[in-house]
C-alpha positions as CSV (number, residue, x, y, z in Angstrom):
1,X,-5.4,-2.2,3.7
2,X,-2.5,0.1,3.4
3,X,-2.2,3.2,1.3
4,X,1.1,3.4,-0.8
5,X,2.8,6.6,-2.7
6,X,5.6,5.8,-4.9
7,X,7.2,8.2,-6.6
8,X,7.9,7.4,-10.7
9,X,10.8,8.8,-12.7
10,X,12.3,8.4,-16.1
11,X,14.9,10.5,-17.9
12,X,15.1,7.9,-21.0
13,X,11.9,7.8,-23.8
14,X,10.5,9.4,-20.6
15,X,7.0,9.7,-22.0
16,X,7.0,5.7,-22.9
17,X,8.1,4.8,-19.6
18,X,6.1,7.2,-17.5
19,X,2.8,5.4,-19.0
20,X,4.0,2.1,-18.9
21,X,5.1,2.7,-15.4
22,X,1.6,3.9,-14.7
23,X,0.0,1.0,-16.4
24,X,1.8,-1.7,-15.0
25,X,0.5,-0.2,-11.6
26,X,-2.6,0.0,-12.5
27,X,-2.5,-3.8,-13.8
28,X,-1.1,-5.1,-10.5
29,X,-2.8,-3.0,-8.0
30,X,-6.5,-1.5,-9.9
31,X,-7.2,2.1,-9.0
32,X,-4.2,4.5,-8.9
33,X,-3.8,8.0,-8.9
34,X,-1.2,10.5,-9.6
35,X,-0.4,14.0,-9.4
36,X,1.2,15.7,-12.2
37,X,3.9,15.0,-14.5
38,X,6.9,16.9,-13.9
39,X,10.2,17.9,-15.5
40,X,13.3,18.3,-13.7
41,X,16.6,18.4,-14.6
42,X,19.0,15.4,-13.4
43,X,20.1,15.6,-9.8
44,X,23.7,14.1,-8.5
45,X,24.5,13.5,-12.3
46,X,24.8,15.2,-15.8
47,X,22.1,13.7,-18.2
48,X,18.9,14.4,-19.9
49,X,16.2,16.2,-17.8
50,X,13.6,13.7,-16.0
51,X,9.9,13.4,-16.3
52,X,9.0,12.7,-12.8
53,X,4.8,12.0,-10.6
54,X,3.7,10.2,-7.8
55,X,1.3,7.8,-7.3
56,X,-1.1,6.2,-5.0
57,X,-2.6,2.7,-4.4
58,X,-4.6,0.4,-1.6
59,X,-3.3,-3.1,-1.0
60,X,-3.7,-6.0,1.0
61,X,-0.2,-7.1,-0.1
62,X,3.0,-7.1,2.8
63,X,5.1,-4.0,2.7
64,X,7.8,-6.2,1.3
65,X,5.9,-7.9,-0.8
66,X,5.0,-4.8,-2.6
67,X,8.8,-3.5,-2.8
68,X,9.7,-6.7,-4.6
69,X,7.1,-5.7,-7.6
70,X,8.3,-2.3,-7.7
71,X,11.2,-3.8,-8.6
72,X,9.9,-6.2,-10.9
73,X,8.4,-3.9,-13.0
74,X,11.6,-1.4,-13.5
75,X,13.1,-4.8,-14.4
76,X,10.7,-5.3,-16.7
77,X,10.5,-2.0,-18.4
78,X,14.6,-2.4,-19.0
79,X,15.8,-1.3,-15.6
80,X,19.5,-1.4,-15.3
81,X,20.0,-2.3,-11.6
82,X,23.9,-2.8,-12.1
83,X,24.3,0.9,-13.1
84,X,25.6,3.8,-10.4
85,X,22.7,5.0,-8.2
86,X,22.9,8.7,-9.8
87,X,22.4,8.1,-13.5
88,X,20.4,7.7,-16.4
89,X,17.2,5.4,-16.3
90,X,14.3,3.9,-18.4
91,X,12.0,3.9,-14.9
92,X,12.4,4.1,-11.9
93,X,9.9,3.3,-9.1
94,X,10.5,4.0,-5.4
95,X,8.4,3.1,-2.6
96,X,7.7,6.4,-0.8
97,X,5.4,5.7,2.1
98,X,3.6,2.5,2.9
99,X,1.0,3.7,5.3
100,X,2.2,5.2,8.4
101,X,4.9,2.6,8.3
102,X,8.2,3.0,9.3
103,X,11.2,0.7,8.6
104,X,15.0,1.5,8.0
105,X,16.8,-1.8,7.9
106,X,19.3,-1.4,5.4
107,X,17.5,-2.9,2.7
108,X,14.3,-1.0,2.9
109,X,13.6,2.3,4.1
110,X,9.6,3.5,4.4
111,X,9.5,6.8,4.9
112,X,12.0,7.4,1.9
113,X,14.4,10.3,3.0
114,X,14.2,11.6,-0.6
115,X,10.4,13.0,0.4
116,X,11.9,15.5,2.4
117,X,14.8,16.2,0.1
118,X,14.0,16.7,-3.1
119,X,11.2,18.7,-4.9
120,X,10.4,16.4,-7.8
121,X,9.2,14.1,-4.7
122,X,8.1,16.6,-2.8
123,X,5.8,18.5,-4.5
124,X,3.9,15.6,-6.6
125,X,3.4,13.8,-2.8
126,X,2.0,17.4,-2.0
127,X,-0.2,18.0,-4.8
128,X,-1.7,14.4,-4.7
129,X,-1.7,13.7,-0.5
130,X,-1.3,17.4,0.6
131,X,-3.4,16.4,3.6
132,X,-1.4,13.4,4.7
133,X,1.1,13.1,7.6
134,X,4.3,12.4,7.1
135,X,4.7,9.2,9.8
136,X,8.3,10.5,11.5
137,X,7.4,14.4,11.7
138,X,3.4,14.4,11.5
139,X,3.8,17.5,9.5
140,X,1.5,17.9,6.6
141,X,3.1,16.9,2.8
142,X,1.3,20.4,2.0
143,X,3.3,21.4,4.9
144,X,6.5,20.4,4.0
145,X,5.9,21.4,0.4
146,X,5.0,25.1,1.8
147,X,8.1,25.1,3.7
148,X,10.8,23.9,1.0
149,X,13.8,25.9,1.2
150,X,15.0,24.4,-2.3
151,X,12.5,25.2,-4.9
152,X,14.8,27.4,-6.8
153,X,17.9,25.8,-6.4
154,X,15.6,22.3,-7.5
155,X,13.2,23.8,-10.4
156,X,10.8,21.5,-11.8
157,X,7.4,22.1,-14.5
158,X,4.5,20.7,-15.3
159,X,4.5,18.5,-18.3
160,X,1.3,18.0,-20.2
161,X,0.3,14.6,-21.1
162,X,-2.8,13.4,-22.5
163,X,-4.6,10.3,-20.4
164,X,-1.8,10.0,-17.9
């Protein structure tokens, strides 16, 4: 059984698709936590500020397997694939870690870079797996959150939400 962390985003009716991102884990995959919501404010783009968590989950499933219903449910939930990488979104999923896996092949990558790059990621993997290694640097995600150089330059809040 491998534990998965994917990180969940939305800058569009982000409360809607937040929970619904959230549910339709839940649905596929039983027991998930989360850490926080968050609010950020777009990164690589101009748009509306993002609502952004993490998430955790056991499965039997294939890493692959896995990825492809990630996908499937930001299809689902009105994800616009064709549009450029750095813009506005109803949800978007990404497969963070997949347990002390580690794959880069061009279609896939498991750890995702953005864990180490961005606070919205970050600090949610922190708050909810501060204990956990990351599988390249076997550093702590409490670690790596403690040692952040961009938490100014990347500000983000806690957002409250009932029964997230």
């Amino acid at each position: 059984m491998a534990r998965v962390y994917v990180s969940i985003g939305s800058n569009i009716d982000r409360e809607h698709y937040v929970r619904a991102g959230l549910a339709a884990l839940r649905q596929h995959y039983g027991d998930v936590l989360s850490s926080r919501v968050y609010e950020s404010e777009a990164v690589g783009f101009t748009g509306d500020p993002f609502y952004n968590l993490v998430a955790g989950f056991d499965t039997e499933q294939p890493l692959r397997v896995v990825a492809a219903a990630l996908r499937d449910i930001e299809q689902q939930h009105a994800r616009d694939r064709r549009a450029p990488r750095f813009s506005p979104r109803t949800l978007d999923i990404d497969l963070l870690l997949y347990g002390d896996a580690v794959v880069n092949d061009g279609a896939l990558q498991v750890p995702r870079d953005e864990i180490t790059r961005y606070a919205f990621v970050l600090g949610p993997l922190a708050e909810l797996a501060g204990a956990e290694r990351h599988p390249v640097s076997g550093r702590t995600y409490a670690e790596l959150w403690r040692d952040f150089t961009n938490k100014e330059a990347q500000p983000m809040w806690p957002v409250a939400l009932e029964s997230i």
